[in-house]
PyMOL Python script that loads the backbone (N, CA, C, O; Angstrom):
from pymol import cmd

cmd.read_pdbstr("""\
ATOM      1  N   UNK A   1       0.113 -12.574   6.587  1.00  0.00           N
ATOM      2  CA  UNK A   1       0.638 -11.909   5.435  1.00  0.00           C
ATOM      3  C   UNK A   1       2.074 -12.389   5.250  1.00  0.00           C
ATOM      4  O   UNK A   1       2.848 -12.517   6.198  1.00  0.00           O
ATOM      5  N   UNK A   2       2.379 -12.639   4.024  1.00  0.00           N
ATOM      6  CA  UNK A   2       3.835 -13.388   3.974  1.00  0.00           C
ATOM      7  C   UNK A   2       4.436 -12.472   3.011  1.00  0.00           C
ATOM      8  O   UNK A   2       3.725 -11.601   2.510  1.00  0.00           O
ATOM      9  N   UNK A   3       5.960 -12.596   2.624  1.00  0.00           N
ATOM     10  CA  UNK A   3       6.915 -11.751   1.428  1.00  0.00           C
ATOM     11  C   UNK A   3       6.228 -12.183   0.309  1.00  0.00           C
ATOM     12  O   UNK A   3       5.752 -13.317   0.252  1.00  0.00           O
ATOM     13  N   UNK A   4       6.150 -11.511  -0.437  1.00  0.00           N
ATOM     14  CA  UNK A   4       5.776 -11.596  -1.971  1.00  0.00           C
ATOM     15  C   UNK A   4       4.303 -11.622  -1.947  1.00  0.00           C
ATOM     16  O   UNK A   4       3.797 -10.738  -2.639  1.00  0.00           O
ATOM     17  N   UNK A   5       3.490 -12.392  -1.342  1.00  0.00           N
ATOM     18  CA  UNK A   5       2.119 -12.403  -1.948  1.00  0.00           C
ATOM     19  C   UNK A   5       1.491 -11.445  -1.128  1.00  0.00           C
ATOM     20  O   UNK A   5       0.446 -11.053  -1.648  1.00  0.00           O
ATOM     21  N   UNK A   6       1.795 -10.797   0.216  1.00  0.00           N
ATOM     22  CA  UNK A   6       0.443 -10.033   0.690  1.00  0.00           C
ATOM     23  C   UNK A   6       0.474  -8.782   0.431  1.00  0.00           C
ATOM     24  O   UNK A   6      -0.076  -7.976   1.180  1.00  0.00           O
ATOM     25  N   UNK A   7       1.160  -8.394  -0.736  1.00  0.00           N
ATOM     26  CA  UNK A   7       0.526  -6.918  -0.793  1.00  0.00           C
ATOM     27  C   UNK A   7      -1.057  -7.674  -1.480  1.00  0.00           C
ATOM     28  O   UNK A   7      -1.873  -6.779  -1.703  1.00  0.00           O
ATOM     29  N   UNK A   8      -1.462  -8.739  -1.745  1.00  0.00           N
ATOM     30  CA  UNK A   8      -2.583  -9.428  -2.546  1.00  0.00           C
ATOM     31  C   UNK A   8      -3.646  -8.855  -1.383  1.00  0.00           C
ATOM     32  O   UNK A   8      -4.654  -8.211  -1.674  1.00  0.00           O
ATOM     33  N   UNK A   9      -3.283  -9.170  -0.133  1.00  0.00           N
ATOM     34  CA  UNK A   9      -4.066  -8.892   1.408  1.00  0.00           C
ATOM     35  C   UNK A   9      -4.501  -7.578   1.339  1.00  0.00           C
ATOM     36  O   UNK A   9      -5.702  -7.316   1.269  1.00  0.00           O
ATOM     37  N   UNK A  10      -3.454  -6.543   1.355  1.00  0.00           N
ATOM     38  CA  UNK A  10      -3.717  -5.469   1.143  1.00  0.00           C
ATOM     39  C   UNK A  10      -4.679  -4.644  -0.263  1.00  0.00           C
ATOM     40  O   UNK A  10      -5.307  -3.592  -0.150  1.00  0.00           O
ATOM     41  N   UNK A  11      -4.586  -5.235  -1.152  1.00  0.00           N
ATOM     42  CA  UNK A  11      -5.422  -5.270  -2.213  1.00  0.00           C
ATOM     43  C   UNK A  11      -6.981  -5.353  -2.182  1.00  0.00           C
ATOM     44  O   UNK A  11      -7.919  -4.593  -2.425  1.00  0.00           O
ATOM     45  N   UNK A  12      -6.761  -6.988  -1.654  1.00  0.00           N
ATOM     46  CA  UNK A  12      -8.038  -7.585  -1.292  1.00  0.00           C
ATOM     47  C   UNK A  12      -9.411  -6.777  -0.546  1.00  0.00           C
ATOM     48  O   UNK A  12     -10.565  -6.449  -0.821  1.00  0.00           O
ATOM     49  N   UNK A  13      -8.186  -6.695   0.852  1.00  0.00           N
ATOM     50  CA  UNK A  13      -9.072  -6.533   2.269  1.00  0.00           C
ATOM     51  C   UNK A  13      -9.197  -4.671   2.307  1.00  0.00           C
ATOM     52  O   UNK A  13     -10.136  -3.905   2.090  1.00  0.00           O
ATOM     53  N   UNK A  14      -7.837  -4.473   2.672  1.00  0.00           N
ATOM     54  CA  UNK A  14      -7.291  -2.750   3.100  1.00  0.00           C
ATOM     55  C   UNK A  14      -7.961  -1.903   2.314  1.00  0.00           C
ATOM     56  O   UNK A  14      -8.953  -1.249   2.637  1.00  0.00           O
ATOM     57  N   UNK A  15      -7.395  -1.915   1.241  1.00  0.00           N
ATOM     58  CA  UNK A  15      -7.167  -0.993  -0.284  1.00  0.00           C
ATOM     59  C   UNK A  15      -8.356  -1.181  -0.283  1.00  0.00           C
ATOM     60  O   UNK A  15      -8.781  -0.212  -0.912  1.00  0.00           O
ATOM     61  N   UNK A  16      -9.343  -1.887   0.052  1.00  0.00           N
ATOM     62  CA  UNK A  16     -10.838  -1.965  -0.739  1.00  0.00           C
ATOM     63  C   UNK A  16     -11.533  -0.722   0.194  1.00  0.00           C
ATOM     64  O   UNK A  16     -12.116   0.218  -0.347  1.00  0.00           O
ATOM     65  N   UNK A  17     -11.402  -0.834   1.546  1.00  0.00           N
ATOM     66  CA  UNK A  17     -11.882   0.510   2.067  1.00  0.00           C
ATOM     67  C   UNK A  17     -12.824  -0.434   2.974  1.00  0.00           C
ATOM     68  O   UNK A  17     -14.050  -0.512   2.897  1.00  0.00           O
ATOM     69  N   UNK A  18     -11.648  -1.397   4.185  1.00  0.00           N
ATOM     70  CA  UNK A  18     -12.237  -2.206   5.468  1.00  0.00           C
ATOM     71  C   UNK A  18     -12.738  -1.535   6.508  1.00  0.00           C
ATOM     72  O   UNK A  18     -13.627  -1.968   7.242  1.00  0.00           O
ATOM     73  N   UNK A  19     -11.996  -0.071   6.648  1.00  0.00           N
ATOM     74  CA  UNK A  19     -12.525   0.760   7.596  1.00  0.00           C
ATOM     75  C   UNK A  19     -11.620   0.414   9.437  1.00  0.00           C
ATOM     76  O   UNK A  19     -10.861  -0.527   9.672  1.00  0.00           O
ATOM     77  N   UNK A  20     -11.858   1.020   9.987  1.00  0.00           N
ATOM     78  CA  UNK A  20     -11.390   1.436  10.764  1.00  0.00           C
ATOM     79  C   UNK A  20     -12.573   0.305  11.811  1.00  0.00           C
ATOM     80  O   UNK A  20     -13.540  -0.245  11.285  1.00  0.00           O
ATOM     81  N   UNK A  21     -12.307   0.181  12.976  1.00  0.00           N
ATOM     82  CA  UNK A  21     -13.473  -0.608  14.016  1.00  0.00           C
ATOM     83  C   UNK A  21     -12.900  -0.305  15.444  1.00  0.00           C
ATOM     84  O   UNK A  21     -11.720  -0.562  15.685  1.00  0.00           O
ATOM     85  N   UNK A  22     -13.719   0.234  16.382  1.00  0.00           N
ATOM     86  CA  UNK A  22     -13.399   0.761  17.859  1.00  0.00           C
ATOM     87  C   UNK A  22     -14.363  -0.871  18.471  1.00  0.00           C
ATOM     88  O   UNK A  22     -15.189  -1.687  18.062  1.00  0.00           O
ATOM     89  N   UNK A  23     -13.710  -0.620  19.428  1.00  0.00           N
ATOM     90  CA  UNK A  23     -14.171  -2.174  20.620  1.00  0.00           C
ATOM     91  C   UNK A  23     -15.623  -2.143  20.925  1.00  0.00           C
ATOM     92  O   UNK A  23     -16.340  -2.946  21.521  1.00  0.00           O
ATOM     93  N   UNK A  24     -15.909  -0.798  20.256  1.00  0.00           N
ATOM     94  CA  UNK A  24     -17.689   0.217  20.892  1.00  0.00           C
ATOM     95  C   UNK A  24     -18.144  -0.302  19.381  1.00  0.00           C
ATOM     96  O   UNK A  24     -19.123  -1.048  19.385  1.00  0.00           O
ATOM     97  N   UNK A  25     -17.765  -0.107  18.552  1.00  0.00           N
ATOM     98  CA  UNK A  25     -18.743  -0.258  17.054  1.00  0.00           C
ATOM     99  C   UNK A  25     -19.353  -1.484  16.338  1.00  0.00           C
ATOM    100  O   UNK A  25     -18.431  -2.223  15.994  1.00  0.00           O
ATOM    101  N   UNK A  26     -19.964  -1.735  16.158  1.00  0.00           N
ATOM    102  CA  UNK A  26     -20.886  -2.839  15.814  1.00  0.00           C
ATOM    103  C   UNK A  26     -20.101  -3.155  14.353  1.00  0.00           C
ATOM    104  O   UNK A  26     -19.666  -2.310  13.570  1.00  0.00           O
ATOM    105  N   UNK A  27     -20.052  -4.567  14.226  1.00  0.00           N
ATOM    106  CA  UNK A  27     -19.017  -5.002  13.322  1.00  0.00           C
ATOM    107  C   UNK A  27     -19.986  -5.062  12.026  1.00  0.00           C
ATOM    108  O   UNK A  27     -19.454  -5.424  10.977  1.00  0.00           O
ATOM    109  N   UNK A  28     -20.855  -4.857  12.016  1.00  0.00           N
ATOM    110  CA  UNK A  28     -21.720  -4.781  10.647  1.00  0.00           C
ATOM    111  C   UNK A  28     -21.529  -2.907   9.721  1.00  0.00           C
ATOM    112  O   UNK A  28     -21.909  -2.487   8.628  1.00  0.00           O
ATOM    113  N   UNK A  29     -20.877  -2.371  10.706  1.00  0.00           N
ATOM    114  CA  UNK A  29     -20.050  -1.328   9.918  1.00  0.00           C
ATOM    115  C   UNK A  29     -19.166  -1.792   8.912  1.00  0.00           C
ATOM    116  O   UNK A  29     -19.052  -1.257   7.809  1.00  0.00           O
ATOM    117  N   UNK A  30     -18.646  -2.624   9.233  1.00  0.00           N
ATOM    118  CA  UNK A  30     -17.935  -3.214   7.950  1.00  0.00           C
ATOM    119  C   UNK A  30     -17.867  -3.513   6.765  1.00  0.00           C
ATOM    120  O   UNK A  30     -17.011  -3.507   5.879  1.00  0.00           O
ATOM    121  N   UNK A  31     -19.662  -3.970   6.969  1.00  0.00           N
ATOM    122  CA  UNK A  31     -20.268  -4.229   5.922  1.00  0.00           C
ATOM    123  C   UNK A  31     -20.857  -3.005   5.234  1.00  0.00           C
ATOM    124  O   UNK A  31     -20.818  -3.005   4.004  1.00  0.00           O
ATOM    125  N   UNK A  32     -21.208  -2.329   5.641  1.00  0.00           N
ATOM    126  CA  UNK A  32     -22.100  -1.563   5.590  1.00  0.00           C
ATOM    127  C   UNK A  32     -20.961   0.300   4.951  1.00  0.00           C
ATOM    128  O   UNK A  32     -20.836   0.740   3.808  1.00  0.00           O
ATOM    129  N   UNK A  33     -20.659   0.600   5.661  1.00  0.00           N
ATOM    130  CA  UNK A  33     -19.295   1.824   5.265  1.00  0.00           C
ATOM    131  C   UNK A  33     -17.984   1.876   4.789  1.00  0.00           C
ATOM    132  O   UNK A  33     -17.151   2.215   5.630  1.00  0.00           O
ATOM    133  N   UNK A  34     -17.644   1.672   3.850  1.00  0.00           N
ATOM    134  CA  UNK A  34     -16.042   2.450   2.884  1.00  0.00           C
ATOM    135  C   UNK A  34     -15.337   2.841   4.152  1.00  0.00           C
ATOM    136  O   UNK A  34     -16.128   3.277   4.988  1.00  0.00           O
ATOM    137  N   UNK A  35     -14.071   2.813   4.547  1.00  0.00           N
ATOM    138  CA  UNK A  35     -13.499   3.552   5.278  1.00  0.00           C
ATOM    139  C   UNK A  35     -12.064   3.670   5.486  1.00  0.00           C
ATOM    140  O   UNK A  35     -11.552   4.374   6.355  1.00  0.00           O
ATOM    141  N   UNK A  36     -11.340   2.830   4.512  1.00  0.00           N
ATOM    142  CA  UNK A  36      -9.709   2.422   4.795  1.00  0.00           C
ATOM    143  C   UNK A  36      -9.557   3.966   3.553  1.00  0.00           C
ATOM    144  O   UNK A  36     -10.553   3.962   2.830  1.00  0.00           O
ATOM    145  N   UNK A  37      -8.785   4.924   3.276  1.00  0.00           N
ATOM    146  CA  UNK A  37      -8.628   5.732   2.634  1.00  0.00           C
ATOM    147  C   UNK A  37      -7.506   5.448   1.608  1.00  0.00           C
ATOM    148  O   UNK A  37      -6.516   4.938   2.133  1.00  0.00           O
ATOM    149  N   UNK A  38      -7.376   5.732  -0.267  1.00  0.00           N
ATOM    150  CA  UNK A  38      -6.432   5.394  -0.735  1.00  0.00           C
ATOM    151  C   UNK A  38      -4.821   5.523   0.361  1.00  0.00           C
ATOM    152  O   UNK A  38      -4.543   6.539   0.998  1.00  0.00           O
ATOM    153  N   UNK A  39      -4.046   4.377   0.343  1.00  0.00           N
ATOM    154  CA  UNK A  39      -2.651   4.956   0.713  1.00  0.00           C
ATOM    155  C   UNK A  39      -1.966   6.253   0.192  1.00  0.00           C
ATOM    156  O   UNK A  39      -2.278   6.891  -0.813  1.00  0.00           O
ATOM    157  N   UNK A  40      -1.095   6.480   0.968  1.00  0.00           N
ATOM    158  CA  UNK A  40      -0.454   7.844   0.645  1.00  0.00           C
ATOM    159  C   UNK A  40       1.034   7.575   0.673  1.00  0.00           C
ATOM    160  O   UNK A  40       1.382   6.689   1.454  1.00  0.00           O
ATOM    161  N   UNK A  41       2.130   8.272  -0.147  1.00  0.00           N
ATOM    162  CA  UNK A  41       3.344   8.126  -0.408  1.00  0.00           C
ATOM    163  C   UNK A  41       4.148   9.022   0.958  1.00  0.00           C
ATOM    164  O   UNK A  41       3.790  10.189   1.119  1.00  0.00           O
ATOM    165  N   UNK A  42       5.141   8.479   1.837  1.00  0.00           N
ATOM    166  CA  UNK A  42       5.346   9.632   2.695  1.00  0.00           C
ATOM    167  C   UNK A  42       6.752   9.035   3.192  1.00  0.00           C
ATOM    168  O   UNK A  42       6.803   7.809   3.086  1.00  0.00           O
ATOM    169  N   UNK A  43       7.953   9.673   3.735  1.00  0.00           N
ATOM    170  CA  UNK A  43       9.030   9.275   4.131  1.00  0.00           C
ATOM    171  C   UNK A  43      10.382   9.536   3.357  1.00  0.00           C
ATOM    172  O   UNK A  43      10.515   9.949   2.205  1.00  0.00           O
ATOM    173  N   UNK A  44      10.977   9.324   3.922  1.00  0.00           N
ATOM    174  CA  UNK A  44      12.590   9.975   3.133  1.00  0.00           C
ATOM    175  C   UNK A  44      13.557   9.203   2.537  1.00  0.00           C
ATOM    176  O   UNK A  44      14.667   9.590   2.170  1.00  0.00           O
ATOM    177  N   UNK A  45      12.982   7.817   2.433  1.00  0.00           N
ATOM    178  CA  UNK A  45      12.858   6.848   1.458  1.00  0.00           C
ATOM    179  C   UNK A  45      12.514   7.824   0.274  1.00  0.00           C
ATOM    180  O   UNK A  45      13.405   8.024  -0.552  1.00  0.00           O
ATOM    181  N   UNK A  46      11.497   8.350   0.142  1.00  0.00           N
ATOM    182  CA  UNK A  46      11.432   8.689  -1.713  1.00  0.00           C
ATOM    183  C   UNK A  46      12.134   9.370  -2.334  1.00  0.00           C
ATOM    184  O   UNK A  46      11.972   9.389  -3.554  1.00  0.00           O
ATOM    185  N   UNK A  47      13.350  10.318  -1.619  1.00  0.00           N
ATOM    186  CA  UNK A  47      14.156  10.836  -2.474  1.00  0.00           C
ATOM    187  C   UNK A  47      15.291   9.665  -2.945  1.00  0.00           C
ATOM    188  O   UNK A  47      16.036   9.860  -3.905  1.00  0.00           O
ATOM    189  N   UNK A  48      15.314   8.534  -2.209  1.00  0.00           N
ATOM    190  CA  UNK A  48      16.190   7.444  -2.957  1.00  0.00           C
ATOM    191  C   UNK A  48      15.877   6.844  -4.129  1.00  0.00           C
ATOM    192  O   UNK A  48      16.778   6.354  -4.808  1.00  0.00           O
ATOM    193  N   UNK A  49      14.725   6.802  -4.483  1.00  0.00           N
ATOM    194  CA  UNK A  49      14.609   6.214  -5.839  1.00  0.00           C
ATOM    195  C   UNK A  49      15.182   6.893  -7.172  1.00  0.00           C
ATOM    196  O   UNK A  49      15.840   7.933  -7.128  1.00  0.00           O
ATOM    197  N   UNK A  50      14.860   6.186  -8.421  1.00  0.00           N
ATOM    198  CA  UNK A  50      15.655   6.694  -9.299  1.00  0.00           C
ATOM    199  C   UNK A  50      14.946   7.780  -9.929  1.00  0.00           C
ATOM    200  O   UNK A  50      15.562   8.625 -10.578  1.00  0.00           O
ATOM    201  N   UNK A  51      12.796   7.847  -9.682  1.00  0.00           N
ATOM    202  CA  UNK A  51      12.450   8.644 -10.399  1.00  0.00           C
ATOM    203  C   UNK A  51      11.295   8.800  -9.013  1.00  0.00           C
ATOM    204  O   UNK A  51      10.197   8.289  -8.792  1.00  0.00           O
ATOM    205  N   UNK A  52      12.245   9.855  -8.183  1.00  0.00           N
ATOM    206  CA  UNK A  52      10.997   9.861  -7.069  1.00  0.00           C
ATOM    207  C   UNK A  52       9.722   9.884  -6.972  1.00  0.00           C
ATOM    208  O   UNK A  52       9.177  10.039  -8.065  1.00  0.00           O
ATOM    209  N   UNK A  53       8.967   9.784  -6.022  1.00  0.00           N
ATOM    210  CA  UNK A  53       7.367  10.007  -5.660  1.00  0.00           C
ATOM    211  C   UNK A  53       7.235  11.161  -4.742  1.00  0.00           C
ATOM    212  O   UNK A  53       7.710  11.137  -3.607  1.00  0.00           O
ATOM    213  N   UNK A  54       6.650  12.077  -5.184  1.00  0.00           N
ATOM    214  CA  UNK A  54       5.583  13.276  -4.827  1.00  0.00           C
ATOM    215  C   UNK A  54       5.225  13.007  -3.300  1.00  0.00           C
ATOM    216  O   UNK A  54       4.039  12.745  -3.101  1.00  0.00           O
ATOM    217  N   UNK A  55       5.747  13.022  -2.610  1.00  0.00           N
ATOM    218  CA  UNK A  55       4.905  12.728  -1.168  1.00  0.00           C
ATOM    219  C   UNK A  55       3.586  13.479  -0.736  1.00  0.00           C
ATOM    220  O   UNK A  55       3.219  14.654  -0.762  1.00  0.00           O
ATOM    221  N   UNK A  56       3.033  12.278  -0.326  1.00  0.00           N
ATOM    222  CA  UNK A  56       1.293  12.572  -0.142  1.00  0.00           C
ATOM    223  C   UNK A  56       1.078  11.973  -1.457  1.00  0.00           C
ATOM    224  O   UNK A  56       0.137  11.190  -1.322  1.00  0.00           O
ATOM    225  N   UNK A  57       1.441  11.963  -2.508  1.00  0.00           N
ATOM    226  CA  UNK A  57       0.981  11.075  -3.919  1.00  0.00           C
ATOM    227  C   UNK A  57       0.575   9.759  -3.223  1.00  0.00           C
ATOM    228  O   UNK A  57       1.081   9.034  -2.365  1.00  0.00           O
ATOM    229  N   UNK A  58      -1.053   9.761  -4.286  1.00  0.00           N
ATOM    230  CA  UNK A  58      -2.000   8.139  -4.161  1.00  0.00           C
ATOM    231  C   UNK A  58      -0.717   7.263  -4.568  1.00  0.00           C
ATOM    232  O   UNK A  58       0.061   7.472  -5.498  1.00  0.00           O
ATOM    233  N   UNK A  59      -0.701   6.034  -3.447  1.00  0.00           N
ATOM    234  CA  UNK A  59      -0.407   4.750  -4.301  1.00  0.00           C
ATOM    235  C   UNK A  59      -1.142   3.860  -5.104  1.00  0.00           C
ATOM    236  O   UNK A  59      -2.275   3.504  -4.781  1.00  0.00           O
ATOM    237  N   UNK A  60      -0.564   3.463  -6.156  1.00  0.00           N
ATOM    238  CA  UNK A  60      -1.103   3.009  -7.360  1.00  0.00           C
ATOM    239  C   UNK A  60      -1.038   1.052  -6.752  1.00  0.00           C
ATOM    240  O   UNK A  60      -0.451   0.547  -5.795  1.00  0.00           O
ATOM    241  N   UNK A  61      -1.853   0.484  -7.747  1.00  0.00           N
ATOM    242  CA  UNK A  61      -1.658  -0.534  -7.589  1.00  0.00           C
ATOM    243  C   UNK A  61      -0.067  -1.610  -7.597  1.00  0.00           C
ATOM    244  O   UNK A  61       0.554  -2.304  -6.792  1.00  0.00           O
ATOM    245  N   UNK A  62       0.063  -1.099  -9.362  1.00  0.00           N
ATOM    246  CA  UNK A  62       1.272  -1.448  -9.727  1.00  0.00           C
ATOM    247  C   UNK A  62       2.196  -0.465  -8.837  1.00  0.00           C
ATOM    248  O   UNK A  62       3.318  -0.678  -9.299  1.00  0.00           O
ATOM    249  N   UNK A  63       2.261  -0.010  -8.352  1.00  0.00           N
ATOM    250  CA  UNK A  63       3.457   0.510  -7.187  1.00  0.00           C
ATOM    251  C   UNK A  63       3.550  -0.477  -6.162  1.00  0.00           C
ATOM    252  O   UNK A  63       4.648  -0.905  -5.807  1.00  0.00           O
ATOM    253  N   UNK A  64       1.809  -1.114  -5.347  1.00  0.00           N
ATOM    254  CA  UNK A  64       2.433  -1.372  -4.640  1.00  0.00           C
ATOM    255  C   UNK A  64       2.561  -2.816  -4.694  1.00  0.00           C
ATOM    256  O   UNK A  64       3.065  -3.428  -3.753  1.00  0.00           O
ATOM    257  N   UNK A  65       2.081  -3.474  -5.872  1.00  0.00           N
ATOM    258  CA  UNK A  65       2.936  -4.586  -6.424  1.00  0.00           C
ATOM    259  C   UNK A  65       4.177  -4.990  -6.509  1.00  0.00           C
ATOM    260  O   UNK A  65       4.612  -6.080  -6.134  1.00  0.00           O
ATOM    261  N   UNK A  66       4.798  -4.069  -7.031  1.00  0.00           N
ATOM    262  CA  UNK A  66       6.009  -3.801  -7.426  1.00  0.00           C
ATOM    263  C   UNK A  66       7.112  -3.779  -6.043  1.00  0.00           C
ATOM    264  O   UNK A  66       8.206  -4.345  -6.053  1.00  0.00           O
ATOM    265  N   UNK A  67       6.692  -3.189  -5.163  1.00  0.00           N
ATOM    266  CA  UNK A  67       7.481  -3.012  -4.345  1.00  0.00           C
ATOM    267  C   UNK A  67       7.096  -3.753  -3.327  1.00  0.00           C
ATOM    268  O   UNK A  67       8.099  -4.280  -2.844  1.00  0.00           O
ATOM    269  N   UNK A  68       6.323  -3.997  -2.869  1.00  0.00           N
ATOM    270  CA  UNK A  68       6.000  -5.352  -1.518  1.00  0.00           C
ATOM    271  C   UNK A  68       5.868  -6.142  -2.511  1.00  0.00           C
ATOM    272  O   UNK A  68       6.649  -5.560  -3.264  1.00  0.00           O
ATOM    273  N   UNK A  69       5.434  -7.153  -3.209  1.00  0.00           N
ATOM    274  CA  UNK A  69       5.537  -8.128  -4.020  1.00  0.00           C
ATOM    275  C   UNK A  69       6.335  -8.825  -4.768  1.00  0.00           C
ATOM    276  O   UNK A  69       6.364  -9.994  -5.150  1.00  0.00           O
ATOM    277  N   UNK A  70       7.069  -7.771  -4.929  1.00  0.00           N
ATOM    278  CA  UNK A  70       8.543  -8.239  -5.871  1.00  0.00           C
ATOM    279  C   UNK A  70       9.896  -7.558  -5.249  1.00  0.00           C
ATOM    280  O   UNK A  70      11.012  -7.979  -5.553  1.00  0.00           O
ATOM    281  N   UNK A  71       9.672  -6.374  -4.274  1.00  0.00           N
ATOM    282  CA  UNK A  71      10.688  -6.127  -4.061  1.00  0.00           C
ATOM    283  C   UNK A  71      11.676  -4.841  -4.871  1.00  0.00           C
ATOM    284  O   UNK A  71      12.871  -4.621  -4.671  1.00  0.00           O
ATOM    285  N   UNK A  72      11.012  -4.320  -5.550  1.00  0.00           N
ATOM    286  CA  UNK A  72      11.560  -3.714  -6.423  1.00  0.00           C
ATOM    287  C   UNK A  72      11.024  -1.989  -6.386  1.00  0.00           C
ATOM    288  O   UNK A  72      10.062  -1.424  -5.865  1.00  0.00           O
ATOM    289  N   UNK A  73      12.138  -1.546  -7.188  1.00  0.00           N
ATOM    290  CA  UNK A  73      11.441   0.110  -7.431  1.00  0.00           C
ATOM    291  C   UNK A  73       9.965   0.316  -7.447  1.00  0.00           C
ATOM    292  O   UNK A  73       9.466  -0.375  -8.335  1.00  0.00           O
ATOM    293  N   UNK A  74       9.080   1.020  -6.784  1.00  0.00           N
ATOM    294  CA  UNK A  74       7.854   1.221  -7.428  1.00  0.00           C
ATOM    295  C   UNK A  74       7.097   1.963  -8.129  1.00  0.00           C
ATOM    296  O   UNK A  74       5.888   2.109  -8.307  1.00  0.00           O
ATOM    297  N   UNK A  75       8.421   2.575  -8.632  1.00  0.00           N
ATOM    298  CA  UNK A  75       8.146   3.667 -10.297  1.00  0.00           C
ATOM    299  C   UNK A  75       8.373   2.802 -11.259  1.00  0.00           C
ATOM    300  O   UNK A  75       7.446   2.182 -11.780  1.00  0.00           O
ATOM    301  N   UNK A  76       9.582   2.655 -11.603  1.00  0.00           N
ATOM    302  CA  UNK A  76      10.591   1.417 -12.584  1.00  0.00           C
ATOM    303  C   UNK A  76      10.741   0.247 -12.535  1.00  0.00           C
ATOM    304  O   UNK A  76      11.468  -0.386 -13.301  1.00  0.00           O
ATOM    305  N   UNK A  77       9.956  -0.305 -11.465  1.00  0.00           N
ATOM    306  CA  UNK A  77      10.042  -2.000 -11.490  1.00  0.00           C
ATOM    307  C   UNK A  77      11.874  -2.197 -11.780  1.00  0.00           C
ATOM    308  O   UNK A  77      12.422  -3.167 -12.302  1.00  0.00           O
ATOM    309  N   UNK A  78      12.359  -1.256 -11.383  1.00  0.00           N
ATOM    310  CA  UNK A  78      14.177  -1.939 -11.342  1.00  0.00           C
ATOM    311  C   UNK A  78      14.079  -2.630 -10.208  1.00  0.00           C
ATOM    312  O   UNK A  78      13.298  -2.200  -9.360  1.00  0.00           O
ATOM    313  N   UNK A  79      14.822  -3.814  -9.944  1.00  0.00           N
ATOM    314  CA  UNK A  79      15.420  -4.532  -8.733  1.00  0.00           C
ATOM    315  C   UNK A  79      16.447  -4.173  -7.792  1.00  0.00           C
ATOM    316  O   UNK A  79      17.397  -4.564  -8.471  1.00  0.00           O
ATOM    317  N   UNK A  80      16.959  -3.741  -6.783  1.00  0.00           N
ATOM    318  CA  UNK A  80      17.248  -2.472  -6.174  1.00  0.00           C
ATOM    319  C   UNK A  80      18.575  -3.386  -5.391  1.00  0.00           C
ATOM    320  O   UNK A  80      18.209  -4.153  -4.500  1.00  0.00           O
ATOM    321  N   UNK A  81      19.998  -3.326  -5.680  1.00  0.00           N
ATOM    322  CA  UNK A  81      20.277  -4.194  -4.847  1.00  0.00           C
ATOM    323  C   UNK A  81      21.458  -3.009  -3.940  1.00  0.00           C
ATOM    324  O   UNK A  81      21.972  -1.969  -4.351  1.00  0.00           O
ATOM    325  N   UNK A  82      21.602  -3.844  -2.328  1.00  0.00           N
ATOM    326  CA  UNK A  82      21.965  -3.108  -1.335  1.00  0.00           C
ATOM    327  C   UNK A  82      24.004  -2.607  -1.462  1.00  0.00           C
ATOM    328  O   UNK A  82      24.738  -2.143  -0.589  1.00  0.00           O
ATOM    329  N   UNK A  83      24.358  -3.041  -3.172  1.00  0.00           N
ATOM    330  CA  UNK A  83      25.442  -2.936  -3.466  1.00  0.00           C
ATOM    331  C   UNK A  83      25.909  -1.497  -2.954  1.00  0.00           C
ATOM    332  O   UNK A  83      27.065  -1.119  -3.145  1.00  0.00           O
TER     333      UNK A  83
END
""", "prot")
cmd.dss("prot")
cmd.show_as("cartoon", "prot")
cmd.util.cbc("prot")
cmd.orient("prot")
């Protein structure tokens, strides 16, 4: 996974619902059961933004584009600098 493109990974693989796998479970669970759960908003990071997030609020796609991908707010797509 690299800066900018793998929230694409997470999209792809995670977000789709890869599921969870113990060293005991037969890897055709994978195929077979949904199991990664939408992400969830959580941490004290969100009162810093300019138009906070609800903690426990679903992450959205474009959120998490926005912010692993570009780097930026993931309400406002503003560019956030450490001024």
């Amino acid at each position: 996974m690299t800066a900018g493109q793998g929230y694409r990974y997470l999209l792809n693989s995670v977000v789709v619902g890869d599921g969870d796998r113990d060293a005991v479970t037969a890897l055709t669970r994978y195929y077979e059961q949904a199991g990664t759960p939408p992400g969830r908003w959580y941490g004290s990071g969100l009162s810093g933004l300019r138009e906070p997030l609800e903690a426990g609020s679903e992450v959205r796609e474009e959120q998490l584009k926005r912010l692993l991908g570009h780097g930026q707010d993931p309400v406002t797509g503003e560019n956030r600098s450490n001024a």
